[in-house]
VMD Tcl script that draws the C-alpha trace (Angstrom):
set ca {
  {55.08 -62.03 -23.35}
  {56.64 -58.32 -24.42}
  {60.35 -58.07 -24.71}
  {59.99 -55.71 -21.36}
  {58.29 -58.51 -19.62}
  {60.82 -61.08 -20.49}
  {63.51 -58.53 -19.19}
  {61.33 -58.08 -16.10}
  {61.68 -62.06 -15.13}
  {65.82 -62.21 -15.95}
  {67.96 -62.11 -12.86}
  {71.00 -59.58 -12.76}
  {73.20 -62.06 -13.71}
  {71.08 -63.58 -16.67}
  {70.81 -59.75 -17.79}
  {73.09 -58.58 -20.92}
  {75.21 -55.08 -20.61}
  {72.73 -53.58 -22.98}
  {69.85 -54.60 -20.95}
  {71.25 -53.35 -17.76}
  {71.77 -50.40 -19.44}
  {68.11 -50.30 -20.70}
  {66.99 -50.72 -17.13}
  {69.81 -48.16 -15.79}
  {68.13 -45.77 -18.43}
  {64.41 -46.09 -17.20}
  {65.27 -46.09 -13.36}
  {66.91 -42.56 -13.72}
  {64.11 -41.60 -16.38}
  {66.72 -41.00 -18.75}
  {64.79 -39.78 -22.55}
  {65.44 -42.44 -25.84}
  {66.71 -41.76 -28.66}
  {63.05 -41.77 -30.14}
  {62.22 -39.52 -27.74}
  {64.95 -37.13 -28.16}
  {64.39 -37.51 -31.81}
  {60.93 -36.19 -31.22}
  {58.74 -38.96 -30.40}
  {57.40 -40.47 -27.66}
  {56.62 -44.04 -25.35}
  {53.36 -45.16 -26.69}
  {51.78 -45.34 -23.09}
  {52.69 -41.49 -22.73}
  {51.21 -41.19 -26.55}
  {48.03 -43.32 -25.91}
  {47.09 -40.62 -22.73}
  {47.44 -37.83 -24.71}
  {45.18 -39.23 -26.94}
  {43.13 -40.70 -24.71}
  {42.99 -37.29 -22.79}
  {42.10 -35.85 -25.96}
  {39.19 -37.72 -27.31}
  {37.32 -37.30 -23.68}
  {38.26 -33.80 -24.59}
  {36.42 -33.49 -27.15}
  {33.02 -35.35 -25.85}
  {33.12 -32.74 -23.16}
  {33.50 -30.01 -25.73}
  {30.86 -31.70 -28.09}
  {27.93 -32.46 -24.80}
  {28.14 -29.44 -23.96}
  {27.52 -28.11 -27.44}
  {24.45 -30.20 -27.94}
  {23.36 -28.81 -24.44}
  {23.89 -25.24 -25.32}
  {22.04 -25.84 -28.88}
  {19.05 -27.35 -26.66}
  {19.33 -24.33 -23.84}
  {18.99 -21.81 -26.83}
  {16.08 -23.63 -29.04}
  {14.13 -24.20 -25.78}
  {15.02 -22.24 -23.04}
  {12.69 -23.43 -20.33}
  {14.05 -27.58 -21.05}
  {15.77 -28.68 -18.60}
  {19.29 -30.09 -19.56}
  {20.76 -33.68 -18.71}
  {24.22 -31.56 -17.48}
  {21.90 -30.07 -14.87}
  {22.44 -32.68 -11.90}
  {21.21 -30.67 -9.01}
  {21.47 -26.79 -8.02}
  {25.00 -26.49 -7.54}
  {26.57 -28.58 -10.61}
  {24.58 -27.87 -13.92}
  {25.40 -26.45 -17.31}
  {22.62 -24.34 -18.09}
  {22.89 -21.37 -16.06}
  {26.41 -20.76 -18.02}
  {24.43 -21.08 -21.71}
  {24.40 -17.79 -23.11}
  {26.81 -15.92 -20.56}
  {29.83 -13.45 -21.25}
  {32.11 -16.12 -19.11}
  {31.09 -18.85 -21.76}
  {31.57 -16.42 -24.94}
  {34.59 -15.00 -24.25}
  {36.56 -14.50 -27.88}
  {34.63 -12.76 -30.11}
  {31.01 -14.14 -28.63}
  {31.77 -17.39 -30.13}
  {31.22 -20.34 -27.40}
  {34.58 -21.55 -25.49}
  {33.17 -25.13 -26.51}
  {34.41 -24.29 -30.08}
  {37.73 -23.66 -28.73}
  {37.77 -26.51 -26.69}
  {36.77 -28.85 -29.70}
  {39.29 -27.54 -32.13}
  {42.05 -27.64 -28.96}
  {41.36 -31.06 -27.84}
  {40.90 -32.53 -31.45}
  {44.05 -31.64 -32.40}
  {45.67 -32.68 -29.41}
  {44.04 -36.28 -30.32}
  {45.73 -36.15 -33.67}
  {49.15 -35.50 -32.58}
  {48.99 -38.23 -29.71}
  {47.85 -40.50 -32.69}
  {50.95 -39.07 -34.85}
  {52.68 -40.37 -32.04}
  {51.40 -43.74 -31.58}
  {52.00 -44.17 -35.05}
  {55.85 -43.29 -33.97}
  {55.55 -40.21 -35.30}
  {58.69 -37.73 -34.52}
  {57.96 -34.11 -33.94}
  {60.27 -31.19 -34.35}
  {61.39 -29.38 -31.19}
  {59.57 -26.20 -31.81}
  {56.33 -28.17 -32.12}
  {56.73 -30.13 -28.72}
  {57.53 -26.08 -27.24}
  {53.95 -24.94 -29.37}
  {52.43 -27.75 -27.50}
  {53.27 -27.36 -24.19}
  {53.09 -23.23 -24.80}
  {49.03 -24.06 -26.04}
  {49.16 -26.31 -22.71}
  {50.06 -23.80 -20.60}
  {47.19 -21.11 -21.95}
  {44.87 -23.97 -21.38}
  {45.98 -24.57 -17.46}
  {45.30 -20.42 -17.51}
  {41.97 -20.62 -18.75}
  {41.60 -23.59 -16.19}
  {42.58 -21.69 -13.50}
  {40.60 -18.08 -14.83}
  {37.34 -20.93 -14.93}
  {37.68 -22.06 -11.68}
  {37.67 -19.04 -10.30}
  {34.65 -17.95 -12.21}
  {32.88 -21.39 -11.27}
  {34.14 -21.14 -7.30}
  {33.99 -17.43 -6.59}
  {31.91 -15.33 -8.99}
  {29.10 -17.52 -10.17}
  {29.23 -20.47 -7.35}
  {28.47 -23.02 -9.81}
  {30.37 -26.13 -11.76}
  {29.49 -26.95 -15.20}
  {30.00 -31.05 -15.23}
  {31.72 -30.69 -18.67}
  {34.14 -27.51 -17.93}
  {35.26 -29.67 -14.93}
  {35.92 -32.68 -17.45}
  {38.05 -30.28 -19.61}
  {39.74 -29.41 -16.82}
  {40.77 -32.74 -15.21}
  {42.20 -33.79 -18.54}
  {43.82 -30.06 -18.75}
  {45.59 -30.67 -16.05}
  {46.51 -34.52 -16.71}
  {48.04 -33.51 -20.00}
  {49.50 -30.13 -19.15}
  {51.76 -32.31 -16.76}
  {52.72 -35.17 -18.71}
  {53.54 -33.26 -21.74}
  {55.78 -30.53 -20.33}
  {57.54 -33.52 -18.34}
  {57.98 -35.41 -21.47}
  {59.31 -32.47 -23.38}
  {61.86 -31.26 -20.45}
  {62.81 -34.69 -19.97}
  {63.46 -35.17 -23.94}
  {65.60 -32.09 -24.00}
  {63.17 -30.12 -26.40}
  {63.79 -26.81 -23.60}
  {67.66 -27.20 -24.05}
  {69.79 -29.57 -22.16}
  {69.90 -27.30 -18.81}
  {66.46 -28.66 -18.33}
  {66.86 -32.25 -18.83}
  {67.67 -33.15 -15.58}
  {65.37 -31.32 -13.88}
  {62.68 -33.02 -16.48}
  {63.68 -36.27 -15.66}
  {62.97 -35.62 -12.02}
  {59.66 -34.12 -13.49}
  {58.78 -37.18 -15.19}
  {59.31 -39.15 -12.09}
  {56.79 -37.43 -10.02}
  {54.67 -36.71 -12.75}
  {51.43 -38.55 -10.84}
  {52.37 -36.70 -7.82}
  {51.78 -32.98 -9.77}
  {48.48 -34.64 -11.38}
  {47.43 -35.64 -8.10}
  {48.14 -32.59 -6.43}
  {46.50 -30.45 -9.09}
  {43.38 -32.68 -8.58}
  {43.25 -33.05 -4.79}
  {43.02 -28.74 -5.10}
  {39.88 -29.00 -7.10}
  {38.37 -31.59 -4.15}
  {39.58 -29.45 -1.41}
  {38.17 -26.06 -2.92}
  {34.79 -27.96 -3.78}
  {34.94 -28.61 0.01}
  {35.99 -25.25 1.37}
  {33.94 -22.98 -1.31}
  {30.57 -25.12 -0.93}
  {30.68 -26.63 2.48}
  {27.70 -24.78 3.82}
  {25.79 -26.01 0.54}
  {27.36 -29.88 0.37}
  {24.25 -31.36 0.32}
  {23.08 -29.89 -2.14}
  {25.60 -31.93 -4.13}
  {23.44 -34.95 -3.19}
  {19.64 -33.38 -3.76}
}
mol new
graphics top color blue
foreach p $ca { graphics top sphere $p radius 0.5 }
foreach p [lrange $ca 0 end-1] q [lrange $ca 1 end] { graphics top cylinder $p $q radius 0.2 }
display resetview
């Protein structure tokens, strides 16, 4: 049984002053000192790097499945489901080569692996400097931009969804909340923003939820006349 566990099962009474303070601290989302220092809670750490590494499997399918789109372009790829969520029909167009013609899945790859090896830095207890947790939620914030830039390419212009974009940008949006939370919370913006971080962090599910039920309810609106095509 974990030390928190243990705590868990005490009764107020059976509960030491530093204990009560522990569970004084986590009730008002107050930061660590590890995470102040720099670090992070290893179940915030283990979804960043969880987030990451199905980062980069998106990035890396849909590499393979341009590689195969290019070497034979009349195969027909496994990312093409049905007429309305498929990856081919984005192979080889200006939306998908946007920097300097080189495919956004390069981008992705480099972006997500290195977001895997600082949530591993941080399992490991890593501490990072303050400008680094500001870089990451900066790089986070150009990634919700592309997200959003994406969608709208997807929903209005091309009315189509790549099944790996829309991967990217689930776990986009799952770490673009958690880690600017985490980072306001932890005082890495300056102390004005600590308290409105810890209120952050404790409706962090409701932002992730709210940025996913918009994806569902566009999907809805945008293709309602074309739903079941979803299903042929």
């Amino acid at each position: 049984m974990s030390k928190e566990q243990t705590m868990a099962k005490k009764t107020l009474s059976e509960l030491s002053e530093t204990e009560i303070d522990a569970r004084i601290a986590k009730y008002e989302s107050r930061p660590t000192a590890h995470q102040i220092a720099g670090g992070a809670e290893s179940g915030f750490a283990w979804l960043m790097t969880i987030c990451g590494a199905i980062g980069i499997w998106a990035a890396i399918s849909l590499l393979v499945a341009e590689k195969q789109k290019l070497t034979h372009p009349d195969s027909v790829l496994p990312c093409d489901i049905n007429p309305l969520v498929g990856c081919g029909k984005w192979v080889g167009t200006w939306q998908n080569e946007v920097f300097f013609g080189v495919s956004n899945s390069v981008y992705g790859l480099a972006f997500f692996a290195g977001i895997t090896a600082l949530g591993l830095a941080l399992v490991s207890r890593a501490q990072f400097a303050r400008w680094l947790w500001q870089a990451l939620c900066g790089g986070l914030l150009a990634g919700m931009v592309w997200v959003v830039w994406f969608m709208y390419q997807s929903f209005v212009v091309e009315g189509s969804l790549c099944p790996y974009c829309f991967v990217t940008w689930l776990v986009t949006i799952m770490l673009f909340v958690h880690v600017t939370a985490r980072s306001a919370q932890a005082g890495h913006f300056g102390q004005k923003f600590a308290d409105a971080g810890r209120a952050y962090v404790r409706n962090r599910w409701i932002g992730v939820g709210f940025g996913y039920g918009l994806i569902i309810v566009l999907v809805v609106v945008v293709f309602w006349d074309q739903l079941p095509l979803f299903f042929a």
